[in-house]
PAPAPA-423595 format. One record per atom (N, C-alpha, C, O): x, y, z. Coordinates in steps of 0.02 Angstrom, whole numbers, padded with zeros to 5 digits, always signed. Layout:
N
XYZ...
! end
This chain:
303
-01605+01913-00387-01657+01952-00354-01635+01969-00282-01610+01929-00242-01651+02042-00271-01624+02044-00212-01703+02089-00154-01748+02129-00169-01684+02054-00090-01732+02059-00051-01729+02136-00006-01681+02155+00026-01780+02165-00013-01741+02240+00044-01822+02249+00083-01880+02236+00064-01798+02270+00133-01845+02255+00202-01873+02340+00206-01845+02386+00176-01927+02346+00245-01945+02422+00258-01990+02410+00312-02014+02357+00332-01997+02468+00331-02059+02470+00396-02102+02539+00378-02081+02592+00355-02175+02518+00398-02207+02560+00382-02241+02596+00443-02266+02562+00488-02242+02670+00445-02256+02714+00521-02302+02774+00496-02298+02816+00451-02348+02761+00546-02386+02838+00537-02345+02894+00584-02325+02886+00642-02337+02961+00537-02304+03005+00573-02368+03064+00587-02418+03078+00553-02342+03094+00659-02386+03166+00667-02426+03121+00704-02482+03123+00678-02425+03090+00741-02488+03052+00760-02473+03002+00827-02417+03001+00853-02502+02980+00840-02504+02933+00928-02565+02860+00906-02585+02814+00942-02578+02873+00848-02644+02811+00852-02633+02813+00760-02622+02856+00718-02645+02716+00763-02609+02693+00688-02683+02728+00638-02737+02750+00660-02668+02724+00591-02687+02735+00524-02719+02801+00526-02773+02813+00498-02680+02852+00565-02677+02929+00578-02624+02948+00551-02582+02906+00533-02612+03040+00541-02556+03034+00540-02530+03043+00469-02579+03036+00433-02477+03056+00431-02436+03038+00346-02399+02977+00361-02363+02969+00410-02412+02929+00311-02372+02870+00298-02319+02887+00261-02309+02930+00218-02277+02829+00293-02193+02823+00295-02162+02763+00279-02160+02723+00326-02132+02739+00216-02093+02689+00204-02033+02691+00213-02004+02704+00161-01985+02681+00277-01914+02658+00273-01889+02615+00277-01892+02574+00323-01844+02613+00205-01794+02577+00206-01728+02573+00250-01679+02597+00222-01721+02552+00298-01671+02571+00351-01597+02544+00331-01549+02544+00370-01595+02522+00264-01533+02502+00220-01526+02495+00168-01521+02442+00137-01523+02591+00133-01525+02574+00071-01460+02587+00024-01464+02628-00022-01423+02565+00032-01353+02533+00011-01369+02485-00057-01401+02432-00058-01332+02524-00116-01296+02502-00156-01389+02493-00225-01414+02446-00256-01401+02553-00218-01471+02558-00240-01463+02637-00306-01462+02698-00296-01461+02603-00355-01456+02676-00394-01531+02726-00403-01589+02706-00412-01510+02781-00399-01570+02824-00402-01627+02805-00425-01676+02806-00388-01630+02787-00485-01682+02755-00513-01722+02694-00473-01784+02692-00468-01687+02654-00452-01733+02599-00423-01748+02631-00360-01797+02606-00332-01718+02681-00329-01747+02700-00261-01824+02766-00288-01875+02776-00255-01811+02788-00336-01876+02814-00361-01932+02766-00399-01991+02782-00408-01897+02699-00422-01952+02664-00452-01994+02617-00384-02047+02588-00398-01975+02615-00338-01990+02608-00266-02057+02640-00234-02113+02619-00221-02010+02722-00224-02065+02745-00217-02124+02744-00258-02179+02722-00240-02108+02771-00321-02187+02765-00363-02226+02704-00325-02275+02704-00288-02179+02646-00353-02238+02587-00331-02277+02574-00254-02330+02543-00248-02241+02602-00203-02252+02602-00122-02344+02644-00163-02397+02618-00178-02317+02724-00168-02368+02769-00169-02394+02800-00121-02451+02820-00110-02337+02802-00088-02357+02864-00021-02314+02928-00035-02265+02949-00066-02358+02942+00000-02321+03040-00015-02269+03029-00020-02242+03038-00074-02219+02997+00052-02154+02993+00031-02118+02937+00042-02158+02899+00068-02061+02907+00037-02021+02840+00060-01946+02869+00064-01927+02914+00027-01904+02840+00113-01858+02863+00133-01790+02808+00125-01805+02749+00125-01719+02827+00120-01671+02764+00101-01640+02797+00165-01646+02857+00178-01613+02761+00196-01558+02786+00252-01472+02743+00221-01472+02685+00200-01422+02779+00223-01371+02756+00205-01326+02796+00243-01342+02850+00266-01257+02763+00250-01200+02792+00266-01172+02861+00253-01182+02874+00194-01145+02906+00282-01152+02987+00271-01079+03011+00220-01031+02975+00207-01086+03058+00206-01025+03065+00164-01004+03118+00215-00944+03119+00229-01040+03157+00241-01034+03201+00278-01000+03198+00342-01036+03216+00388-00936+03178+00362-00917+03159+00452-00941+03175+00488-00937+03142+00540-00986+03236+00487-01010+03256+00547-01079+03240+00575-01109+03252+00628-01096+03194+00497-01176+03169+00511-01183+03089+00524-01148+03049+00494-01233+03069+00571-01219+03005+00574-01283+02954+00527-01296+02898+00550-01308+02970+00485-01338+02962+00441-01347+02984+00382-01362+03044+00386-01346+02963+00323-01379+03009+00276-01452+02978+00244-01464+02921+00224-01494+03033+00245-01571+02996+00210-01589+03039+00149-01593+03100+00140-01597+02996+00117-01637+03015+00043-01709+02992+00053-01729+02939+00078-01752+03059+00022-01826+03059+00019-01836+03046-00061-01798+03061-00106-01910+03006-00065-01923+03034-00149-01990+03009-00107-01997+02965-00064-02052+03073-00148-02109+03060-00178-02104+03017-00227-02054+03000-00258-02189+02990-00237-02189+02966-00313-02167+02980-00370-02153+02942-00417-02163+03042-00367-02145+03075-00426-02057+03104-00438-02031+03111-00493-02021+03117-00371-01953+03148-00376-01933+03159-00312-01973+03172-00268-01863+03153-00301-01817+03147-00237-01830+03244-00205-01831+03296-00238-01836+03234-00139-01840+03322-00110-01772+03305-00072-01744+03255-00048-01762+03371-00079-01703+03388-00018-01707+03396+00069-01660+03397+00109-01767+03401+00080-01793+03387+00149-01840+03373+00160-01870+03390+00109-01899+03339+00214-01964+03347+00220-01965+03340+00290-01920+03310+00320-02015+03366+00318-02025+03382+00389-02049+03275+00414-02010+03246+00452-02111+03234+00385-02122+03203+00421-02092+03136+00387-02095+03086+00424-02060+03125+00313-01986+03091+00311-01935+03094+00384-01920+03050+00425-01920+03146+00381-01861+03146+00436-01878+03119+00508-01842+03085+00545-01935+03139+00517-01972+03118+00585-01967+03066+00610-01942+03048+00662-02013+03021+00538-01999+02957+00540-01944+02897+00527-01947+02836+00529-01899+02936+00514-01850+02902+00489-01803+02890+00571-01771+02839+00584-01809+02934+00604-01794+02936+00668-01815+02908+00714-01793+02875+00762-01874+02928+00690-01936+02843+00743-01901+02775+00733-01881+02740+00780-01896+02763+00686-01899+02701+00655-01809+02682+00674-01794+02629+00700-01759+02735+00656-01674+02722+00678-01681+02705+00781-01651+02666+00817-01724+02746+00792-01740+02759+00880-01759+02679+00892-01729+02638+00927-01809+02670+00857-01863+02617+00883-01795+02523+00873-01798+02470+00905-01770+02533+00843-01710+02481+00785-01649+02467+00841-01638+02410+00863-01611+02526+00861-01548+02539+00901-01548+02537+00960-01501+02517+00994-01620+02564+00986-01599+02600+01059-01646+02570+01090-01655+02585+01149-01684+02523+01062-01731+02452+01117-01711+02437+01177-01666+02395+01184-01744+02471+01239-01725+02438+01300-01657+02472+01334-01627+02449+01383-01639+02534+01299-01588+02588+01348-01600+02628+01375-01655+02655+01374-01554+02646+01407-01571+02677+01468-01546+02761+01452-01541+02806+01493-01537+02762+01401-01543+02853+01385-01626+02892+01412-01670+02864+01444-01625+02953+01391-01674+02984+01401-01691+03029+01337-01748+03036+01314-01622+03061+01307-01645+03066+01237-01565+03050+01201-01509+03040+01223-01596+03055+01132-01529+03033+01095-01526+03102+01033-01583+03119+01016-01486+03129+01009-01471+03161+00966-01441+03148+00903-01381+03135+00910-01461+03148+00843-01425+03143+00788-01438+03198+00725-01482+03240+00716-01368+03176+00678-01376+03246+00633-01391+03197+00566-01362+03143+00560-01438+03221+00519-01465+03176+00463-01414+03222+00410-01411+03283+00414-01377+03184+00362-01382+03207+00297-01444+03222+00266-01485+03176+00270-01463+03280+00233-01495+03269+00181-01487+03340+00117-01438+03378+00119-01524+03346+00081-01511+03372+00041-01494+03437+00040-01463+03460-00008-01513+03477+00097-01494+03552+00090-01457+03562+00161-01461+03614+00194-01410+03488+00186-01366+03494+00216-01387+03443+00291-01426+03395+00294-01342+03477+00347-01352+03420+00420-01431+03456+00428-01453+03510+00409-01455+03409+00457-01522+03418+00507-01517+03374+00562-01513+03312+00561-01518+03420+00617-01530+03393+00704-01583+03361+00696-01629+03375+00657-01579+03304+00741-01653+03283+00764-01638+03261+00824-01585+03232+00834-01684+03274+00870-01676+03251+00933-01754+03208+00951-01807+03239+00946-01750+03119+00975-01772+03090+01005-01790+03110+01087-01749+03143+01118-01842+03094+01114-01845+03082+01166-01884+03012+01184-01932+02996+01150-01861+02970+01237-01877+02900+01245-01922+02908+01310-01913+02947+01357-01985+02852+01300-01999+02822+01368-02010+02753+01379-02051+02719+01349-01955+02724+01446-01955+02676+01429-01920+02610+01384-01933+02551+01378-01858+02663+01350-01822+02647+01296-01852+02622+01220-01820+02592+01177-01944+02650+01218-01956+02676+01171-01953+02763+01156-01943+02806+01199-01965+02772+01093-01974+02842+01066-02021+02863+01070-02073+02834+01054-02014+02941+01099-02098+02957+01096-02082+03043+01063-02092+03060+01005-02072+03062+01086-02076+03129+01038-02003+03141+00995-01948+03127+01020-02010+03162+00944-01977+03163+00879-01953+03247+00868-01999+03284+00853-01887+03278+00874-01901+03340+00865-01845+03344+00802-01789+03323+00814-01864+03374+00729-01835+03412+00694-01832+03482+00690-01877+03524+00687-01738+03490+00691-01721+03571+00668-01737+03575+00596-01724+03530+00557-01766+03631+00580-01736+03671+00509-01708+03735+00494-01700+03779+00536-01692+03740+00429-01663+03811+00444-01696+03859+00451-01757+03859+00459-01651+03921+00448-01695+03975+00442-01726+04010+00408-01700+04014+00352-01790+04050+00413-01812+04049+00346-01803+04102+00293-01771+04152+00311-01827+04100+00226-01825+04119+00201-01904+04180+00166-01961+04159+00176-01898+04225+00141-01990+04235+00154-01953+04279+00062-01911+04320+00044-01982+04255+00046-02022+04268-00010-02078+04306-00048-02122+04330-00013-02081+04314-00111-02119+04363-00130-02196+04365-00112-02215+04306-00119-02241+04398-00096-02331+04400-00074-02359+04412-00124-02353+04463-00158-02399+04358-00136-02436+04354-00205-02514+04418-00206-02559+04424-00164-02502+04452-00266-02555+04495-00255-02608+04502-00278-02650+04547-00270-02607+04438-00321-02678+04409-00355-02678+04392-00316-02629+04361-00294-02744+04401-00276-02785+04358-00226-02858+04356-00271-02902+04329-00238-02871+04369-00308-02942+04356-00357-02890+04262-00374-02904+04210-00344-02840+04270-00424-02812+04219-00455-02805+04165-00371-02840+04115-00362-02783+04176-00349-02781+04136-00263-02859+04083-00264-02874+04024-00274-02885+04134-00251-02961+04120-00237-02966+04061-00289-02960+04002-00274-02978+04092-00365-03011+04028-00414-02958+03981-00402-02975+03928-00377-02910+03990-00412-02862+03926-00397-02884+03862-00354-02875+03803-00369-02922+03892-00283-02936+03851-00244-02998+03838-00236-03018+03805-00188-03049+03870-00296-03119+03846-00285-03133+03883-00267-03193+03873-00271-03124+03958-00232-03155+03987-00177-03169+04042-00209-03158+04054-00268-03201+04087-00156-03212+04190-00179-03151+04229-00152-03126+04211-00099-03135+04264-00176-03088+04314-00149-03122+04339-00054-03080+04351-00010-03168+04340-00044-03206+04341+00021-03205+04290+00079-03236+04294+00132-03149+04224+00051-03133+04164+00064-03079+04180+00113-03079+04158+00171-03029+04220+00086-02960+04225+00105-02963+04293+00170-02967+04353+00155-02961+04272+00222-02902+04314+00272-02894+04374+00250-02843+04371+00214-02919+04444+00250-02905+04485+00219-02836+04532+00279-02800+04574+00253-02832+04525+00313-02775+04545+00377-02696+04520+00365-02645+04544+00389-02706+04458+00314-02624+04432+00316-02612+04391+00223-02635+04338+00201-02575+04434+00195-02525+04401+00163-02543+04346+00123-02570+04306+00161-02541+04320+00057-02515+04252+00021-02440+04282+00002-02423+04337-00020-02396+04209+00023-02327+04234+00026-02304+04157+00028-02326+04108+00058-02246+04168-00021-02193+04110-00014-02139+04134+00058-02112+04187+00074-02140+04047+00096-02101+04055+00147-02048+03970+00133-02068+03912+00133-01991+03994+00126-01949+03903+00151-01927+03906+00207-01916+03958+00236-01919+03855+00228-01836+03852+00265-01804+03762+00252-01785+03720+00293-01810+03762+00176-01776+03716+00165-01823+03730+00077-01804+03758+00025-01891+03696+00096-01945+03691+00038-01968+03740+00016-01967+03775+00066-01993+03779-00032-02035+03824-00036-02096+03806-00044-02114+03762-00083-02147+03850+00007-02206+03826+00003-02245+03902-00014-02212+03954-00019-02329+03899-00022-02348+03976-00044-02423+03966+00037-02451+03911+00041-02433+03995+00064-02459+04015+00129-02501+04059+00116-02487+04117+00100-02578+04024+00123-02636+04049+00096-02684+04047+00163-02710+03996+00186-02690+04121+00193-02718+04128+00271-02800+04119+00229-02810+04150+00177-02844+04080+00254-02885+04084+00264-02959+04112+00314-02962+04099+00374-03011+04149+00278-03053+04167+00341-03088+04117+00392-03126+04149+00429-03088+04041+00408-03120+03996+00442-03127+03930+00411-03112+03928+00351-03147+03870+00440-03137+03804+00427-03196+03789+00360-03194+03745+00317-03239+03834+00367-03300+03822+00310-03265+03829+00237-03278+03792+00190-03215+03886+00234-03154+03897+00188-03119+03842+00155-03116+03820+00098-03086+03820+00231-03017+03765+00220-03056+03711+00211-03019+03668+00186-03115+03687+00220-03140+03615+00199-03183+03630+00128-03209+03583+00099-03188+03691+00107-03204+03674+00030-03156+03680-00026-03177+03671-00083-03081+03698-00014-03029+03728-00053-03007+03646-00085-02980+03597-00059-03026+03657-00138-02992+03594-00197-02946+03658-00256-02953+03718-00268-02902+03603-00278-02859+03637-00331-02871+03628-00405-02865+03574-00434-02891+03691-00437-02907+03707-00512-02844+03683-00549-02806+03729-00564-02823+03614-00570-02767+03635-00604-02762+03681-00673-02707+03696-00697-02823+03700-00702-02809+03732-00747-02779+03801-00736-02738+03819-00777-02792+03836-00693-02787+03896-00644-02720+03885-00608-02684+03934-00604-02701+03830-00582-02633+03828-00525-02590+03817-00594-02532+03831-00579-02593+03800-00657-02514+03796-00708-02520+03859-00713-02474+03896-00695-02576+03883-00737-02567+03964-00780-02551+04000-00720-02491+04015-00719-02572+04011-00688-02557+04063-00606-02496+04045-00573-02456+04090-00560-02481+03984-00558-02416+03995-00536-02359+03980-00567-02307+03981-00533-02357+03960-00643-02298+03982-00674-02236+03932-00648-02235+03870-00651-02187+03972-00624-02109+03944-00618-02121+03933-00546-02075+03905-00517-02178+03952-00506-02183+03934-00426-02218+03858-00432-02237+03840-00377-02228+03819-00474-02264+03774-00476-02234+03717-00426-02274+03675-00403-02163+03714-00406-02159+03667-00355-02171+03679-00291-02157+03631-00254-02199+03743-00257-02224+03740-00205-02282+03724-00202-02328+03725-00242-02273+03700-00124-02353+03657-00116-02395+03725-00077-02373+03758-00030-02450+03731-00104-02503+03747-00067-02511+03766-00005-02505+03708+00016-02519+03794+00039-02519+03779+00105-02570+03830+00148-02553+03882+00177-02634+03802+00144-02697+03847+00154-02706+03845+00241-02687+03800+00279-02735+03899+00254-02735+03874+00338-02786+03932+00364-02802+03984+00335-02811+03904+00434-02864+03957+00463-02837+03984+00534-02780+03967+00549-02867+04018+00572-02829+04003+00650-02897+03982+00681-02896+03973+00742-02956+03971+00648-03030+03925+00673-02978+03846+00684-02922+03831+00663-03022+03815+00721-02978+03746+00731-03034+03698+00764-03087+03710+00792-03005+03648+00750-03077+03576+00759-03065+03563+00828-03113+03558+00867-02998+03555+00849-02947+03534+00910-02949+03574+00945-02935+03629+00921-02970+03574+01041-02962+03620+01094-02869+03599+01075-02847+03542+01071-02828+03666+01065-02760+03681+01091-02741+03676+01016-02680+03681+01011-02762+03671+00973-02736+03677+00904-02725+03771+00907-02750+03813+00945-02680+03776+00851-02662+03858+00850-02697+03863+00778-02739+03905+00764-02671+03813+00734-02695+03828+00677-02730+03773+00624-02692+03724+00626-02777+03761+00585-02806+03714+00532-02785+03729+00472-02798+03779+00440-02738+03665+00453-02702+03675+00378-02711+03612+00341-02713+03557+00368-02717+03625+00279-02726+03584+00227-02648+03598+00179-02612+03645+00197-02630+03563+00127-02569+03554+00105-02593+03522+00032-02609+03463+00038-02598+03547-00028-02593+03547-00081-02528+03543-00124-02498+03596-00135-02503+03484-00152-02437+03488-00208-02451+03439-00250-02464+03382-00232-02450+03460-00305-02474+03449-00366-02399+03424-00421-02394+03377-00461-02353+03471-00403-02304+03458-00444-02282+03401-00422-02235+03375-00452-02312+03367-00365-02245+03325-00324-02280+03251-00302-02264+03209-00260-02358+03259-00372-02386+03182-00350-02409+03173-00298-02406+03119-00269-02428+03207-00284-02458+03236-00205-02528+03272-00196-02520+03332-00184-02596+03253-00198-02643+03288-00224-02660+03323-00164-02686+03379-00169-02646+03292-00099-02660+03321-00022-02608+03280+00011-02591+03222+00001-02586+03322+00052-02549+03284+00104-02551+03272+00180-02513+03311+00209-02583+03230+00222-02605+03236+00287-02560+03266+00352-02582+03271+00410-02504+03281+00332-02447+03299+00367-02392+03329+00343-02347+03291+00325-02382+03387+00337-02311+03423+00315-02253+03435+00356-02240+03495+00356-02222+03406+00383-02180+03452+00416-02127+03488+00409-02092+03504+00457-02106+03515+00318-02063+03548+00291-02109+03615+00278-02094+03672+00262-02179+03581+00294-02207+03684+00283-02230+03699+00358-02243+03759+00367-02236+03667+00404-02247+03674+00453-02196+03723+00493-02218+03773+00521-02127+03706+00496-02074+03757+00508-02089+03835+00480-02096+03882+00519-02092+03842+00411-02095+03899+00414-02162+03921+00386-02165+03962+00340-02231+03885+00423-02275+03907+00426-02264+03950+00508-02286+04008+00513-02238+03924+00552-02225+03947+00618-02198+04036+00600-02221+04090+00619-02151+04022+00564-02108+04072+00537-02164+04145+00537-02167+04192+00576-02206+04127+00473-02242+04176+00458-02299+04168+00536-02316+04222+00560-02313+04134+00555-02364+04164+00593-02323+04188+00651-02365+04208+00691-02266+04197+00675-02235+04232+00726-02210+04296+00674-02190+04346+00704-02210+04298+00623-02160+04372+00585-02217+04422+00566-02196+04476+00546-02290+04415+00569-02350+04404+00581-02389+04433+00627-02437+04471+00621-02355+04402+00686-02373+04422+00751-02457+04394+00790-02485+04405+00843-02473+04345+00719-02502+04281+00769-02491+04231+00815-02526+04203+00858-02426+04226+00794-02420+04178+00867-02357+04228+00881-02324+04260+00841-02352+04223+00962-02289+04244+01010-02277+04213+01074-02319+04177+01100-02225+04226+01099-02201+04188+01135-02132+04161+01119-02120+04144+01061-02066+04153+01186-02019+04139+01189-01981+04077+01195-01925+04076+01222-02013+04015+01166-02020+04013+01118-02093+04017+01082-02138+03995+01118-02107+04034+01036-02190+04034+01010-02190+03964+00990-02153+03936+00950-02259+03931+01041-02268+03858+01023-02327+03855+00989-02370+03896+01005-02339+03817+00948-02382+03818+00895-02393+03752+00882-02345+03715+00870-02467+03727+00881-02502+03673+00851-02526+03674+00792-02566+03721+00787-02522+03649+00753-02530+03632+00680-02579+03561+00673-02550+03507+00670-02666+03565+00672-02688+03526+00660-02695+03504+00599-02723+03550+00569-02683+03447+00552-02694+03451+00488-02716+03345+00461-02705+03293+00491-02749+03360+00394-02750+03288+00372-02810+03273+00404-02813+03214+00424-02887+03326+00421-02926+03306+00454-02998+03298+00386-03055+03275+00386-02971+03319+00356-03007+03309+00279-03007+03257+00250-03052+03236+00214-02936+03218+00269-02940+03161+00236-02943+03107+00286-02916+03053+00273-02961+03112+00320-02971+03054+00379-02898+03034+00408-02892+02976+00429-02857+03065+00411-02783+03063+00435-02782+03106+00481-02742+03149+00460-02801+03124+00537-02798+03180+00550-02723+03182+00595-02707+03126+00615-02679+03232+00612-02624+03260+00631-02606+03294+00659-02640+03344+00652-02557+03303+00703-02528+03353+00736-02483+03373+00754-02471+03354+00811-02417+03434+00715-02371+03464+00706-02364+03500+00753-02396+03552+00758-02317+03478+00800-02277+03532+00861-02249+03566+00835-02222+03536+00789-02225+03662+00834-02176+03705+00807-02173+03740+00876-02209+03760+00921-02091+03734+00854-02067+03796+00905-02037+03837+00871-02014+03820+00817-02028+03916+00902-01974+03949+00831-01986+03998+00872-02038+04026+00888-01898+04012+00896-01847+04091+00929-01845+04112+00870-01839+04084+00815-01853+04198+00895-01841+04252+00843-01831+04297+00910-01868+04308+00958-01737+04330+00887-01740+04386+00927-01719+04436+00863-01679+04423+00818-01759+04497+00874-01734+04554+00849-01776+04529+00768-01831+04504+00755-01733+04546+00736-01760+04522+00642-01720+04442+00632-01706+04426+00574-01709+04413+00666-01677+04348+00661-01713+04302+00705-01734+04311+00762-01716+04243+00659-01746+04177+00679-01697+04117+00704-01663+04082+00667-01702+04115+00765-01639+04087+00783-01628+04011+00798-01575+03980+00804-01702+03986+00803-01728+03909+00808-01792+03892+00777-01844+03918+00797-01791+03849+00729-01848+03818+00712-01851+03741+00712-01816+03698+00685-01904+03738+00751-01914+03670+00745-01974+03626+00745-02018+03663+00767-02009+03549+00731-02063+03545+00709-02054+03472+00760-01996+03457+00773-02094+03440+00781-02107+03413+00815-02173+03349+00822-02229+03373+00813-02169+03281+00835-02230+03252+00834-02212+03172+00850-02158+03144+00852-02272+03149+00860-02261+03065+00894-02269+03007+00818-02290+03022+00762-02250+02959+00836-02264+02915+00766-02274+02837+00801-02258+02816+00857-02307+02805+00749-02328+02741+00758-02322+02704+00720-02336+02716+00661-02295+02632+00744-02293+02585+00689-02323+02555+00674-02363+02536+00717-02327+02528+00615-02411+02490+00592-02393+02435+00562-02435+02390+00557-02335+02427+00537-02325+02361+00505-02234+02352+00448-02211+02408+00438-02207+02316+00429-02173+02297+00386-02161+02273+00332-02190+02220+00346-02135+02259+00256-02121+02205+00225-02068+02198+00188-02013+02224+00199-02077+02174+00156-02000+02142+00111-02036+02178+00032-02095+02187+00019-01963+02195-00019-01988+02211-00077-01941+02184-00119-01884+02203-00105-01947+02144-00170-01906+02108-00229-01884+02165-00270-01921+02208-00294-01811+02158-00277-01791+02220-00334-01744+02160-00359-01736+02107-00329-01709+02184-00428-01685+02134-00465-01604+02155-00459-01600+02216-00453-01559+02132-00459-01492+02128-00430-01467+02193-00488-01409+02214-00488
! end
């Protein structure tokens, strides 16, 4: 029997049991796929993370994510925290100001840059790439039932549209918070309606907001991914920025953008985005937020 250690952190957040929960394993060496997914299932948080040695030279980590259900190739508040937690481990009591590192992960290096106070960590910044924008869904009747709602629900000024920049997600503008706090998911309606898009998550949002300095109120729906809500995204958060600067809701050099979210489920959150665009090119994206630790333990796996 063998013993493997983890720490558990709320990400997106400054105050414990806020925030998306985070299981890392800060050594997960010599762990075949399977037991690092039979892991997660049993944890049962959105997501859990393995950090291991890079294959990559140029990266000084590599991290594997899995939901309950299946390993992703990136996630905005995985990575976050996985950085908290490498920051919080290594750099106890130095005298840097920030530290930089490049993560393996699945759809290649990702920057992250720490900043310390104190020779703790306090703000967390992930790059992603650039994005990608995708087809605009033109059932908006099918939109609507999907989410419980009326077609009179939805934002009639902007777009349902797949956007990645790593994930694909589908970006459902909403008309106000009365909207985004009644939107539950029909699964009978989300298999038949979205078809072969079924692994993107949801990603409903208003520019009404609960928060003085919030830009926007989002909720996060994924279904394919064991995931019934998620209090914190930060793989749709990037190129939610995307579309609301391509958009021309948010601007600015860089356009900074608050992303309140997870206030439905008593998690509530908050996603820093920044994102350069000169000309028809997106030249920086990045997502941003504080994390907290709440506790640790040990988990028995069998040799």
């Amino acid at each position: 029997m063998r013993e493997l250690h983890y720490h558990l952190v709320d990400v997106f957040t400054n105050e414990r049991f806020g925030g998306n929960q985070l299981a890392v394993f800060a050594d997960g060496r010599n762990l075949t796929d399977a037991t690092m997914q039979a892991i997660a299932r049993e944890l049962n948080l959105s997501e859990t993370t393995f950090v291991l040695p890079p294959d990559d030279p140029t990266c000084d980590y590599r991290v594997r994510i899995f939901t309950p259900a299946r390993e992703l190739p990136m996630a905005g508040h995985p990575t976050v925290g996985t950085a908290f937690v490498l920051a919080s481990e290594h750099l106890r009591g130095g005298t840097e100001d920030t530290v930089a590192w490049r993560f393996q992960e699945g759809v290649g290096p990702i920057g992250v840059t720490v900043t310390l106070r104190d020779g703790q960590p306090d703000m967390i910044w992930m790059r992603q790439p650039p994005p990608t924008f995708g087809p605009v869904d033109e059932d908006r009747a099918a939109i609507a039932q999907m989410l419980t709602l009326s077609e009179d629900d939805l934002d009639p000024g902007y777009p349902v549209q797949e956007v990645s920049t790593g994930v694909p997600f589908t970006f459902i503008p909403l008309r106000g918070l009365d909207a985004a706090r009644r939107a539950r998911v029909r699964m009978d309606i989300w298999e038949r309606h979205m078809g072969d898009r079924r692994e993107n998550g949801l990603f409903v949002f208003t520019r009404e907001t609960e928060r003085a300095g919030s830009t926007v109120h989002g909720r996060m729906f994924a279904p394919a991914f064991g995931i019934p809500e998620d209090p914190a995204t930060g793989a749709a958060c990037g190129p939610l920025g995307c579309y609301l600067v391509y958009y021309g809701i948010a601007t600015g050099r860089p356009a900074r953008i608050v992303c309140e979210q997870g206030i439905e489920m008593g998690r509530p959150s908050l996603i820093h985005i920044e994102v350069e665009r000169e000309a028809d090119q997106f030249t920086r994206v990045a997502i941003g937020g504080q994390c907290v630790r709440v506790g640790h333990g040990t988990l028995f796996v069998d040799d």
